[in-house]
Short mmCIF file of the C-alpha atoms (twelve columns), coordinates in Angstrom:
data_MODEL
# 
_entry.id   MODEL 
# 
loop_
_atom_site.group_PDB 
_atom_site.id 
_atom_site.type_symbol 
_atom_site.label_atom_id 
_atom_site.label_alt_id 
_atom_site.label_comp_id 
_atom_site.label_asym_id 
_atom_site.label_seq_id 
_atom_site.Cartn_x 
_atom_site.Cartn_y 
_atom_site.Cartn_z 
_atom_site.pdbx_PDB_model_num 
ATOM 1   C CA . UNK A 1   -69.544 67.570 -30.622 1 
ATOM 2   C CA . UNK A 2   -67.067 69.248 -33.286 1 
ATOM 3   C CA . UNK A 3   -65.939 67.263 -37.070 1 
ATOM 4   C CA . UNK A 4   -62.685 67.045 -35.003 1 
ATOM 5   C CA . UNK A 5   -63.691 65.072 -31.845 1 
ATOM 6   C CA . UNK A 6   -65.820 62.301 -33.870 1 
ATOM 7   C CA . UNK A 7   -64.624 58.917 -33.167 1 
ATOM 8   C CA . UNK A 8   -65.301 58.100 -36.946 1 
ATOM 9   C CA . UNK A 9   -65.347 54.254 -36.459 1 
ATOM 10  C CA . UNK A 10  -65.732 52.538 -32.890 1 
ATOM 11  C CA . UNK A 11  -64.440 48.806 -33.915 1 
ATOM 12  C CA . UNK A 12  -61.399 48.091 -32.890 1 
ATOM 13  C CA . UNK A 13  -58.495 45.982 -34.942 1 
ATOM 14  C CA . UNK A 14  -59.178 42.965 -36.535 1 
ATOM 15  C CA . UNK A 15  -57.580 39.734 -35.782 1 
ATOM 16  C CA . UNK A 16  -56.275 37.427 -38.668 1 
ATOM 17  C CA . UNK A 17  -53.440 37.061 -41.303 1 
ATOM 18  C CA . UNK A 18  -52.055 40.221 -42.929 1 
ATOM 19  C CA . UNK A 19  -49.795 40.769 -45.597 1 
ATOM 20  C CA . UNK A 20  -46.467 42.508 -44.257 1 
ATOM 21  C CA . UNK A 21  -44.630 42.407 -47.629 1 
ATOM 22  C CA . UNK A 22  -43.759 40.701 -51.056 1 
ATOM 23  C CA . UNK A 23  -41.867 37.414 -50.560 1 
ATOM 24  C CA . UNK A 24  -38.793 39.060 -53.173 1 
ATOM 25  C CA . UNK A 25  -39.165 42.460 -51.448 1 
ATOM 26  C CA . UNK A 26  -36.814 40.166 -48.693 1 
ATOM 27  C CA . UNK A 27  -33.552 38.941 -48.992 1 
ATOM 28  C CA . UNK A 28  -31.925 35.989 -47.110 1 
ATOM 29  C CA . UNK A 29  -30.020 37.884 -44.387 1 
ATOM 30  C CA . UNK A 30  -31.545 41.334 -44.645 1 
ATOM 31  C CA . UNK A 31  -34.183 43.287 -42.628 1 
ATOM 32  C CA . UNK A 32  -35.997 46.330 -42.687 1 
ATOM 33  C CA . UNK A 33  -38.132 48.545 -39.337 1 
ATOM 34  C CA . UNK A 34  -41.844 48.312 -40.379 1 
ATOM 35  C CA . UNK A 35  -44.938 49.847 -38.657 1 
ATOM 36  C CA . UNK A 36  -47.872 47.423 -38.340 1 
ATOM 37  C CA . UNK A 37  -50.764 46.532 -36.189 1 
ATOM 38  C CA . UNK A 38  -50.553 50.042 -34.122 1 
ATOM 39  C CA . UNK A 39  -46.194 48.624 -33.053 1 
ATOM 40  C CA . UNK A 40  -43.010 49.350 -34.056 1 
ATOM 41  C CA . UNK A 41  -41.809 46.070 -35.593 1 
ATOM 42  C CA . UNK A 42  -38.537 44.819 -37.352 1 
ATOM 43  C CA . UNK A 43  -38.912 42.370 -40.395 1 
ATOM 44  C CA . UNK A 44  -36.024 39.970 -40.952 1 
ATOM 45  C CA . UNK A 45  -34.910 37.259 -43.090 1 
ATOM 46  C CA . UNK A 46  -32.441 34.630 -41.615 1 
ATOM 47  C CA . UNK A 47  -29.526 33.638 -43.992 1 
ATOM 48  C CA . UNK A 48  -31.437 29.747 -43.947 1 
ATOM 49  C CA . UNK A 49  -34.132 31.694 -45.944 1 
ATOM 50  C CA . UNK A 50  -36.976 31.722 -42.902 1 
ATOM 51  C CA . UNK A 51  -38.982 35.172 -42.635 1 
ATOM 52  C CA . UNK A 52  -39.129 36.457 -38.875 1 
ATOM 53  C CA . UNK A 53  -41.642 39.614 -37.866 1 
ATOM 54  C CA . UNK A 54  -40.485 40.626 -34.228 1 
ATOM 55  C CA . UNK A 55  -40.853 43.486 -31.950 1 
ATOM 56  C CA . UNK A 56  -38.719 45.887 -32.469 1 
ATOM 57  C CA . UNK A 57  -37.577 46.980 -29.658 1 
ATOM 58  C CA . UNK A 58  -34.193 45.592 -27.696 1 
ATOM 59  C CA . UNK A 59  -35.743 44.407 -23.994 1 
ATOM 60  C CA . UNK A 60  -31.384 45.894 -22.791 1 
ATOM 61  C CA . UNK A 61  -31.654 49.505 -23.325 1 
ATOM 62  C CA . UNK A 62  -34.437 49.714 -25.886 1 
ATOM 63  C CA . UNK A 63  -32.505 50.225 -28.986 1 
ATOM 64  C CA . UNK A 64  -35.043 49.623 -32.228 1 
ATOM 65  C CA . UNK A 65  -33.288 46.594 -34.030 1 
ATOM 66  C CA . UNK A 66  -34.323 47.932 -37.665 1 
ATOM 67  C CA . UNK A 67  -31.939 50.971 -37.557 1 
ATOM 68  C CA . UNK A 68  -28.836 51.146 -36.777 1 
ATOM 69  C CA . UNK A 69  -24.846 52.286 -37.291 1 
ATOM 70  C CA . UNK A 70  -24.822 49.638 -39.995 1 
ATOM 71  C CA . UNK A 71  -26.996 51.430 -42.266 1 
ATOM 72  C CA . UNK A 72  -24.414 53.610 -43.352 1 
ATOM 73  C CA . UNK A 73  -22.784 50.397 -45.588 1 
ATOM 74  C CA . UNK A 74  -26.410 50.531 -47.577 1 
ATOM 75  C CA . UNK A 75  -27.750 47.312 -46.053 1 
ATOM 76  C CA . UNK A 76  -30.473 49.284 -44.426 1 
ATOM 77  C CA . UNK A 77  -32.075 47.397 -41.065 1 
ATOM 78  C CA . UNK A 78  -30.457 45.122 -38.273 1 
ATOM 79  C CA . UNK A 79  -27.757 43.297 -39.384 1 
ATOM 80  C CA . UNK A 80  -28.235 39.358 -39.900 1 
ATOM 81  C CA . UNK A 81  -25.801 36.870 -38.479 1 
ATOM 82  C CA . UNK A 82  -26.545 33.385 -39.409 1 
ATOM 83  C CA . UNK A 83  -30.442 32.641 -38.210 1 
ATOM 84  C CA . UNK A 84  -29.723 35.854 -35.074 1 
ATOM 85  C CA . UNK A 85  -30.975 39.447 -35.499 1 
ATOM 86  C CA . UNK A 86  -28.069 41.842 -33.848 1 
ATOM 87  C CA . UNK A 87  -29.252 44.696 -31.889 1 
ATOM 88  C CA . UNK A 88  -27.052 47.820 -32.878 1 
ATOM 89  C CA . UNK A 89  -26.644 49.453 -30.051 1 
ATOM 90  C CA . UNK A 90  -24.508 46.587 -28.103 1 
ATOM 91  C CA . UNK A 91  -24.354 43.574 -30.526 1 
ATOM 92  C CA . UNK A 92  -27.187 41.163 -27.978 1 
ATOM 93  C CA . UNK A 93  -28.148 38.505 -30.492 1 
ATOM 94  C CA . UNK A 94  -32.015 37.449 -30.714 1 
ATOM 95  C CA . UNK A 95  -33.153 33.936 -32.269 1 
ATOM 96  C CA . UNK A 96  -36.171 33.642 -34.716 1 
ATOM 97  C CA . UNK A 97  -37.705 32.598 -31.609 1 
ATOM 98  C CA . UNK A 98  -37.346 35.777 -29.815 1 
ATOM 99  C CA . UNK A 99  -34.953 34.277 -27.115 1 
ATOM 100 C CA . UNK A 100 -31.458 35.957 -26.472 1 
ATOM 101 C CA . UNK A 101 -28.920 33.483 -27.653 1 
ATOM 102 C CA . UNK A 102 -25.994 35.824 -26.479 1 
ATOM 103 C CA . UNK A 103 -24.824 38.571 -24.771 1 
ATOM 104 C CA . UNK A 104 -20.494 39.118 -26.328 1 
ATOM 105 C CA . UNK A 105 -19.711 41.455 -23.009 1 
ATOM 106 C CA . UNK A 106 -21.025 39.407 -20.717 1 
ATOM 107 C CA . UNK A 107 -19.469 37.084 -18.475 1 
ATOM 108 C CA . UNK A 108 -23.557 35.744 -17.558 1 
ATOM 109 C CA . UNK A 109 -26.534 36.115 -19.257 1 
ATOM 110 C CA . UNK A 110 -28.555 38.390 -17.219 1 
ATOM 111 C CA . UNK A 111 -31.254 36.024 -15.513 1 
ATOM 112 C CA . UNK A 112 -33.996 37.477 -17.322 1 
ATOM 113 C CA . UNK A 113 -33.262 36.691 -20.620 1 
ATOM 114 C CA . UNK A 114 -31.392 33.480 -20.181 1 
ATOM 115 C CA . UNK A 115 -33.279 30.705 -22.076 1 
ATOM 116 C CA . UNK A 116 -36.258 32.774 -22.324 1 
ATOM 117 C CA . UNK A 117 -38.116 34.807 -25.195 1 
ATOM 118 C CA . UNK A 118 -37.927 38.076 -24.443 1 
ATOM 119 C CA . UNK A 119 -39.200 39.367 -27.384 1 
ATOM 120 C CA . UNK A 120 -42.494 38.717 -29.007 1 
ATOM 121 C CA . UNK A 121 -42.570 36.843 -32.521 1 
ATOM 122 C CA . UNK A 122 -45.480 36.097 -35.291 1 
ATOM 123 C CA . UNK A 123 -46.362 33.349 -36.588 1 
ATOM 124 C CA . UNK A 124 -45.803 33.844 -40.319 1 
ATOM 125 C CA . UNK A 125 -46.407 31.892 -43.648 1 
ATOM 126 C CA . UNK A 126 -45.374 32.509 -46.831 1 
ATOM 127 C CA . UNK A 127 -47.466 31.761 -49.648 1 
ATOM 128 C CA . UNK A 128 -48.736 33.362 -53.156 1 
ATOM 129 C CA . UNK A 129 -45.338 35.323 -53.363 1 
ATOM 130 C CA . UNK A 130 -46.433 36.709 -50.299 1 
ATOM 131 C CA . UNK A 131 -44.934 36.970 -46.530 1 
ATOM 132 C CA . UNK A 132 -47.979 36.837 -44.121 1 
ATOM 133 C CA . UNK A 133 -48.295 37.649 -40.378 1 
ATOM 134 C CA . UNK A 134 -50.931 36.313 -37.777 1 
ATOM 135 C CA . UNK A 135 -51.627 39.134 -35.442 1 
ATOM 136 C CA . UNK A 136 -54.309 38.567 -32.410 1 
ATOM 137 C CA . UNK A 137 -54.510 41.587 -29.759 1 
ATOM 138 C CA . UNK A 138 -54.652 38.702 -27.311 1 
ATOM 139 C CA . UNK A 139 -51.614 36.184 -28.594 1 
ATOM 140 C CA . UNK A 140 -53.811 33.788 -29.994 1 
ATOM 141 C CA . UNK A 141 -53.027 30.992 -32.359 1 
ATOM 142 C CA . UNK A 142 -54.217 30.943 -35.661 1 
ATOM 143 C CA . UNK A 143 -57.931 29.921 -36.733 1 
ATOM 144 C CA . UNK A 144 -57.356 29.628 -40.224 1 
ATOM 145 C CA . UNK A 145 -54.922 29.264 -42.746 1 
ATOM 146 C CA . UNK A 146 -53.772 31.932 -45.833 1 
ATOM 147 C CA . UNK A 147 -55.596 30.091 -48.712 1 
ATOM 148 C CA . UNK A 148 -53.036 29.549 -51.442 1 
ATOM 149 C CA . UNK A 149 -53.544 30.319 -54.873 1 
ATOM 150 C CA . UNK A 150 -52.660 27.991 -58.034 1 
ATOM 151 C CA . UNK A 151 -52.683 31.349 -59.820 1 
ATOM 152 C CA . UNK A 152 -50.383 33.409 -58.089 1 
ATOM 153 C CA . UNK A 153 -47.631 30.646 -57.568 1 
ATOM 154 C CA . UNK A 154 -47.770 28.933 -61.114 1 
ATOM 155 C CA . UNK A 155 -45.228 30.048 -64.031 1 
ATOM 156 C CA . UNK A 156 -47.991 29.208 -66.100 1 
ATOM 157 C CA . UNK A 157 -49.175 33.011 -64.730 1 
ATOM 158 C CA . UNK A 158 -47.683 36.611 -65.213 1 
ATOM 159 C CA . UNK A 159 -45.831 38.037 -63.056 1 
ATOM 160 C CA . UNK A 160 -47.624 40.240 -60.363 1 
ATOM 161 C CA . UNK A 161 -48.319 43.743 -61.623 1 
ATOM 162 C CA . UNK A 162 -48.231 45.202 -58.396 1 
ATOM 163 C CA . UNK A 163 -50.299 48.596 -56.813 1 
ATOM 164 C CA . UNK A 164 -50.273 49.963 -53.140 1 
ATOM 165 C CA . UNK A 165 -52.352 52.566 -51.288 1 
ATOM 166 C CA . UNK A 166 -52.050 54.003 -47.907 1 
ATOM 167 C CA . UNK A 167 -55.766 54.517 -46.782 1 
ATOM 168 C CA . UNK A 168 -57.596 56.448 -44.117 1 
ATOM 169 C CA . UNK A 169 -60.131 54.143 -43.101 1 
ATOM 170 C CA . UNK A 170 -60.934 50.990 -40.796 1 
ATOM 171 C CA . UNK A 171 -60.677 47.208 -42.961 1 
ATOM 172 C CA . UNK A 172 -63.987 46.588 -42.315 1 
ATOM 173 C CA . UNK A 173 -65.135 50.306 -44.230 1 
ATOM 174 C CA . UNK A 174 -63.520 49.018 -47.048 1 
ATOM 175 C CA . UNK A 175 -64.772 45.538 -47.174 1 
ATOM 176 C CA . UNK A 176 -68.156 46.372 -46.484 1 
ATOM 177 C CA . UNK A 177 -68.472 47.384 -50.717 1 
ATOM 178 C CA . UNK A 178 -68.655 44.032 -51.537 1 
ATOM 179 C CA . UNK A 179 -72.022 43.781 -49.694 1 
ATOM 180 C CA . UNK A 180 -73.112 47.147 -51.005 1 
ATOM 181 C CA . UNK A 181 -74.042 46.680 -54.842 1 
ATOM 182 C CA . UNK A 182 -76.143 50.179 -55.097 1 
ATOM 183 C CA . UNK A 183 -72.724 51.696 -54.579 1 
ATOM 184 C CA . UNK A 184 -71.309 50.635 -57.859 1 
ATOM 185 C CA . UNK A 185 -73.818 52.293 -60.279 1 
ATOM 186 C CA . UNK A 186 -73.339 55.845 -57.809 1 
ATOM 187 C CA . UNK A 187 -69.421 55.414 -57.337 1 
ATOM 188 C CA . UNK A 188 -68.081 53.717 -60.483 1 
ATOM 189 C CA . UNK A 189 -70.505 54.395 -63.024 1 
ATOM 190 C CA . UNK A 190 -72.489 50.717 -63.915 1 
ATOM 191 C CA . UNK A 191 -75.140 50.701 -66.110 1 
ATOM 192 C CA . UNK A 192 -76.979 48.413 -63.302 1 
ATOM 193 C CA . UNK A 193 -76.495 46.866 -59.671 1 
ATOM 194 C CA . UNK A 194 -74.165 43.728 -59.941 1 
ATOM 195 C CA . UNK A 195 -76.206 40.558 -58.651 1 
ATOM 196 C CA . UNK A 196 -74.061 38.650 -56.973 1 
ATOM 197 C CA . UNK A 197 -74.428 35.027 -55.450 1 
ATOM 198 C CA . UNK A 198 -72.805 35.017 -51.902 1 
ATOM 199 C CA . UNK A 199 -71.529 31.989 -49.242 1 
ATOM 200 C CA . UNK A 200 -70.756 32.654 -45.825 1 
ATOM 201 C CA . UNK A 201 -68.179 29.735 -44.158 1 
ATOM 202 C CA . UNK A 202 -66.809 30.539 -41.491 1 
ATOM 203 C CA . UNK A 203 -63.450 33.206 -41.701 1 
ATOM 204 C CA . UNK A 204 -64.333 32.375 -44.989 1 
ATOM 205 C CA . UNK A 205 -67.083 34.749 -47.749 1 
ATOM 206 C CA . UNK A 206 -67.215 33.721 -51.371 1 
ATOM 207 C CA . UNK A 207 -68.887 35.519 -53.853 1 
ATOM 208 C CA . UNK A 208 -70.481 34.287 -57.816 1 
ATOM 209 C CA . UNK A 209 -71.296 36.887 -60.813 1 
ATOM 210 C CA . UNK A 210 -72.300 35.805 -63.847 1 
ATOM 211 C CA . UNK A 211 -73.008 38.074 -66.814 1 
ATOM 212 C CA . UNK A 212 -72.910 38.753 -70.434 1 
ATOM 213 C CA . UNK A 213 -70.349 41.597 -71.001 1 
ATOM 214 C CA . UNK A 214 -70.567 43.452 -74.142 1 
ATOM 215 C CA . UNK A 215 -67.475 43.552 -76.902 1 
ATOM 216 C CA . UNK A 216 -66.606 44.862 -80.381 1 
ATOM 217 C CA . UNK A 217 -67.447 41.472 -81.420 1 
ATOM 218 C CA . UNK A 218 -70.856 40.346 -79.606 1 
ATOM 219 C CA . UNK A 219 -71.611 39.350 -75.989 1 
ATOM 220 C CA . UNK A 220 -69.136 37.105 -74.203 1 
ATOM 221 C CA . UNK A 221 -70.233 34.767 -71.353 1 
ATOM 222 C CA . UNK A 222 -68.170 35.912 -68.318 1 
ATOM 223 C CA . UNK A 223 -68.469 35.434 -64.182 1 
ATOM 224 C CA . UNK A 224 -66.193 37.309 -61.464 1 
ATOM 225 C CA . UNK A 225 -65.454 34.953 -58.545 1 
ATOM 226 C CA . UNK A 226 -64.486 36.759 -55.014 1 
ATOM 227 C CA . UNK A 227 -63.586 35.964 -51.841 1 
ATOM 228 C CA . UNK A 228 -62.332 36.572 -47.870 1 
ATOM 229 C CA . UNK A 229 -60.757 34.700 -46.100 1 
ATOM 230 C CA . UNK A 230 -60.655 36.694 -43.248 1 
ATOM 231 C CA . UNK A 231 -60.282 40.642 -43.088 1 
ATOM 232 C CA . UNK A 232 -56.706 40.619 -44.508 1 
ATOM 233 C CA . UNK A 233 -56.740 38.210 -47.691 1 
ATOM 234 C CA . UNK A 234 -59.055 38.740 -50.367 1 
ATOM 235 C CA . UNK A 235 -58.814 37.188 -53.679 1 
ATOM 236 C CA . UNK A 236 -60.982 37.895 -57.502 1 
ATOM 237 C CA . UNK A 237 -60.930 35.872 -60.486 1 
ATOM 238 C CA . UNK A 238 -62.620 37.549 -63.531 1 
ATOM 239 C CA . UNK A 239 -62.699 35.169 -66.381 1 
ATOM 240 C CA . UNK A 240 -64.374 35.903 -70.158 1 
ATOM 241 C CA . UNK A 241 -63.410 38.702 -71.760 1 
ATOM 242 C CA . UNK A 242 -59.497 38.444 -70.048 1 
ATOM 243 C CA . UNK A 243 -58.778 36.408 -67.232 1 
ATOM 244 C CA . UNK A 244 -57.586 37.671 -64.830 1 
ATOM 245 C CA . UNK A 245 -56.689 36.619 -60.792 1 
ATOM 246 C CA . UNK A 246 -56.370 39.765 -58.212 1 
ATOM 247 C CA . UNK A 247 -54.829 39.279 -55.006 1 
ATOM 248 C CA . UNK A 248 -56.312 42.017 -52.472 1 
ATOM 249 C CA . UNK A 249 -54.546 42.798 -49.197 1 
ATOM 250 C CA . UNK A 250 -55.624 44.615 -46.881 1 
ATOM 251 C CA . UNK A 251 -53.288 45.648 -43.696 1 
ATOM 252 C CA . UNK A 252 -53.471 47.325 -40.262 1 
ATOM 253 C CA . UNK A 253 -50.651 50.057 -39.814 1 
ATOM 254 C CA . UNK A 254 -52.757 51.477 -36.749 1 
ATOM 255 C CA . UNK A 255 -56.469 52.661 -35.625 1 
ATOM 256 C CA . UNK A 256 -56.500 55.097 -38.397 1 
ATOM 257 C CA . UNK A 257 -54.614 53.631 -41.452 1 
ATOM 258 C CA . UNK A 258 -54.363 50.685 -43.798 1 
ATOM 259 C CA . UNK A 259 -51.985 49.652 -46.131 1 
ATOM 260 C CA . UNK A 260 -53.560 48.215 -49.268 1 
ATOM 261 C CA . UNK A 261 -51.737 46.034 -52.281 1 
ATOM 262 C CA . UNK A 262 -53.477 44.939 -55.339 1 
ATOM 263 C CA . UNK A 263 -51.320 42.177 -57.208 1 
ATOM 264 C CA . UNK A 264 -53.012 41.399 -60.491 1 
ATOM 265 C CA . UNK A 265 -51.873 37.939 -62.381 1 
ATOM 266 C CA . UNK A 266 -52.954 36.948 -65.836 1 
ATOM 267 C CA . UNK A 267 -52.480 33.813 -68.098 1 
ATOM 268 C CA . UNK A 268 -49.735 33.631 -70.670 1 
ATOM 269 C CA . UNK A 269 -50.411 32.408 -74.176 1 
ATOM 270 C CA . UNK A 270 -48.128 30.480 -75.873 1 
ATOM 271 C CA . UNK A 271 -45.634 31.257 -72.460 1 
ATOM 272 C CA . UNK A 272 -46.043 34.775 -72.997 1 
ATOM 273 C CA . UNK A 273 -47.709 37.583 -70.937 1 
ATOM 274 C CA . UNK A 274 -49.992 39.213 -72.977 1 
ATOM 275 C CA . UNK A 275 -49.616 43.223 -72.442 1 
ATOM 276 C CA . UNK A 276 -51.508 46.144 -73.080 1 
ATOM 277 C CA . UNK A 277 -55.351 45.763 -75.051 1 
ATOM 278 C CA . UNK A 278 -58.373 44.548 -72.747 1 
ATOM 279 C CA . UNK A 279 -55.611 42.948 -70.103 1 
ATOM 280 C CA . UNK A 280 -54.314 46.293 -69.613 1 
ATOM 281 C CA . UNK A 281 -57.887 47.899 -69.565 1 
ATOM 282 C CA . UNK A 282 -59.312 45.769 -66.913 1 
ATOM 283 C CA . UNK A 283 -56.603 45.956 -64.029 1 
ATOM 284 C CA . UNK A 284 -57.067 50.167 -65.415 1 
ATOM 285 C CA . UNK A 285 -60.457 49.656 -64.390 1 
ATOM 286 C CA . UNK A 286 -60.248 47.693 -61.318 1 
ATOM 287 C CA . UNK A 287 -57.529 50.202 -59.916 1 
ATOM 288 C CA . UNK A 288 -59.401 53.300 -60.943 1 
ATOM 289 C CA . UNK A 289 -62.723 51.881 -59.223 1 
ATOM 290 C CA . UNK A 290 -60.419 51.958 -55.749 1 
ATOM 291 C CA . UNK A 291 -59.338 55.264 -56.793 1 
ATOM 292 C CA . UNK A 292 -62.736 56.022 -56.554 1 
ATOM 293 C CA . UNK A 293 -63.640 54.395 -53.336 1 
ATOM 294 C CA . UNK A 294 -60.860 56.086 -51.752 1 
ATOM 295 C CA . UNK A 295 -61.815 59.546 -51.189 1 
ATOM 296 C CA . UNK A 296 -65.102 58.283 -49.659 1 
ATOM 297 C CA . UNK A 297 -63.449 56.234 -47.337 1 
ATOM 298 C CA . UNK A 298 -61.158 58.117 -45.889 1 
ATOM 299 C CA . UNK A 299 -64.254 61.159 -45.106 1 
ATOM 300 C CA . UNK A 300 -67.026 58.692 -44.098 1 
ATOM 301 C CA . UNK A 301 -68.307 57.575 -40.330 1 
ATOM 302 C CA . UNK A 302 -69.396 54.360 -39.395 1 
ATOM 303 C CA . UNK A 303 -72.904 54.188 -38.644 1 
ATOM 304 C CA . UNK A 304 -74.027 51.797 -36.331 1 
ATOM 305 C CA . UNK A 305 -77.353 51.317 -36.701 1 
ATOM 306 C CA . UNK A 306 -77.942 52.485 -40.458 1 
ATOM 307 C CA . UNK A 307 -81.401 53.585 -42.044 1 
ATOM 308 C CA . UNK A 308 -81.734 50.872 -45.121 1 
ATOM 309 C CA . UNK A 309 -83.636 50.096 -48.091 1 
ATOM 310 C CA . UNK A 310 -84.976 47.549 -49.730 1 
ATOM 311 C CA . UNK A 311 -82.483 48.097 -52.563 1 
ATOM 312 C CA . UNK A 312 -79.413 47.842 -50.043 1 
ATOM 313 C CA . UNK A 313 -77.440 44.789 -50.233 1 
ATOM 314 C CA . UNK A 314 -76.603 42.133 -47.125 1 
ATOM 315 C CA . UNK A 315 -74.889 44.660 -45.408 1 
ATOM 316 C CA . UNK A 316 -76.403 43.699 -42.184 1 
ATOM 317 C CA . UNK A 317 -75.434 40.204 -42.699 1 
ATOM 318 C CA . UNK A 318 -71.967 41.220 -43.928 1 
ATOM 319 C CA . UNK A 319 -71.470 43.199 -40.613 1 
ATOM 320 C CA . UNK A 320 -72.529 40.069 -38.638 1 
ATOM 321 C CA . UNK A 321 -70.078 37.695 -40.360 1 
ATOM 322 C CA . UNK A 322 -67.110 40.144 -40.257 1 
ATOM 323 C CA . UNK A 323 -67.745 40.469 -36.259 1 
ATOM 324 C CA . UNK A 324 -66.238 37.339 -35.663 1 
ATOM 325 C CA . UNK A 325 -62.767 39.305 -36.351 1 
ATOM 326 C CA . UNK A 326 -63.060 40.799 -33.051 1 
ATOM 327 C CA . UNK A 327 -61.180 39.692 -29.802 1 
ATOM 328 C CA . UNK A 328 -64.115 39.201 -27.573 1 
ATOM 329 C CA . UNK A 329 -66.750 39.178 -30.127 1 
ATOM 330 C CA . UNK A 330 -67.534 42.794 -30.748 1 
ATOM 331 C CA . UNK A 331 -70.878 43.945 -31.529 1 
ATOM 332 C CA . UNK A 332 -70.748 48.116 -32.636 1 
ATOM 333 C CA . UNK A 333 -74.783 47.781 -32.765 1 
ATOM 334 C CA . UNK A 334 -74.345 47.443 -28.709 1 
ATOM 335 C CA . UNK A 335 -72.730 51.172 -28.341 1 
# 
């Protein structure tokens, strides 16, 4: 077998809630084509303010309802009327619902479309400044709910300094670090192997640290708080030294690629945001340590069955946890 015909991971996409933009990043009555879950999709915002994530592509003639003629007046995506997306090739109307509300040439609506959905929707949520989709390979429900944040959707809190990567790797590659302390001595340069306390509910991981870090002016007590809920919605709180709240979101574009955006929040004092000195250094230290993860992801295999050692972290237990995130309960041990 050649470096080029290695399958590099075997799992297949996880299930669960996924961040598929910034809540600002769409306008009442403006869309946009985007490219998630391994499917061409269109992302829309009715002009009563409701975020829609369809398929994109028209069940007439198969016309992709993010581009069109229209783009040439700057609005970019399928043009909006009232709650409808419009397809641009001959004007059929879709509802949030997927269902084709009209057809202006027709003197019928074709059988096939009339008072059905033709088009498959997500169920979406928006929450944290953020626009979430559910995707399930298998149309499932939900399981779980986006955990919302007092952080990221008080005023009392900066506004989100915002970072994105498109990665080379599988969501559960990259997840699998926070059950890996040895890494962060080898990778990011710690003096010592973080100890971390660790909770297992459910879609749900949480994670304690507490340590001493040093500072020009003596020790200060500090902890870092982390957590999953799920594989696409993870969440840090570092408080001591400068508190700060990270929002990490991890998405699916296909089998190969993920999209990943860091939003870091911090207190203001006295209703200011505090810029530049430690605030500044930590979220400089945070995104350099993915900077650092980054090359090694996108390069490494998956190993199944890996030889530990007794200074590896839960990874095994980690693995088991994160399994649950695959339609039909996928086990890579069993390959």
């Amino acid at each position: 077998m050649t470096s080029q015909t290695i399958k590099r991971y075997p799992m297949p996409m996880p299930f669960g809630w996924f961040a598929v933009s910034y809540s600002d990043e769409l306008a009442p009555s403006e869309s946009r084509a985007v490219h998630y879950f391994d499917q061409e999709l269109v992302l829309f915002r009715t002009e009563a303010g409701k975020a829609v994530l369809m398929e994109a592509y028209c069940p007439h003639l198969g016309a992709h309802l993010g581009h069109g003629i229209h783009e040439r007046s700057g609005t970019g995506g399928g043009r909006i009327e009232g709650n409808n997306i419009v397809c641009p090739f001959h004007s059929w109307k879709f509802s949030p619902e997927g269902e084709c509300v009209e057809v202006p040439y027709a003197k019928n609506m074709p059988p096939k479309v009339a008072g059905k959905k033709c088009l498959k929707t997500f169920p979406i949520t928006e929450t944290n400044k953020v626009i979430w989709a559910w995707y399930h390979p298998d149309g499932a429900a939900p399981l779980w709910d986006v955990i919302s944040h007092d952080e990221a959707n008080s005023d009392d809190w900066s506004p989100q300094d915002r970072y994105e990567w498109i990665i080379h790797t599988h969501p559960q590659e990259m997840a699998e670090n926070a059950a890996d302390p040895a890494h962060f001595k080898y990778v990011h340069g710690t003096a010592s192997f973080p100890e971390w306390e660790t909770t297992y509910d459910g879609p749900i991981v949480r994670g304690l640290q507490v340590a001493n870090m040093p500072t020009p002016r003596g020790e200060v007590k500090g902890s870092i708080r982390t957590g999953s809920a799920g594989p696409g919605q993870g969440f840090t709180k570092f408080e001591g030294i400068a508190d700060t709240f990270l929002l990490g979101m991890t998405t699916p574009i296909d089998e190969h690629k993920v999209q990943v955006r860091f939003a870091f929040i911090q207190p203001k004092v006295n209703g200011e945001v505090k810029k530049g000195g430690v605030n500044a250094a930590i979220i400089a230290n945070i995104v350099g340590q993915l900077e650092e993860d980054k090359p090694i992801w996108e390069h490494k295999i998956y190993r199944p069955l890996p030889i530990l050692c007794d200074g590896d972290g839960p990874i095994a237990k980690f693995r088991k946890w994160y399994s649950q995130f695959y339609a039909g309960g996928f086990d890579p041990r069993a390959l």
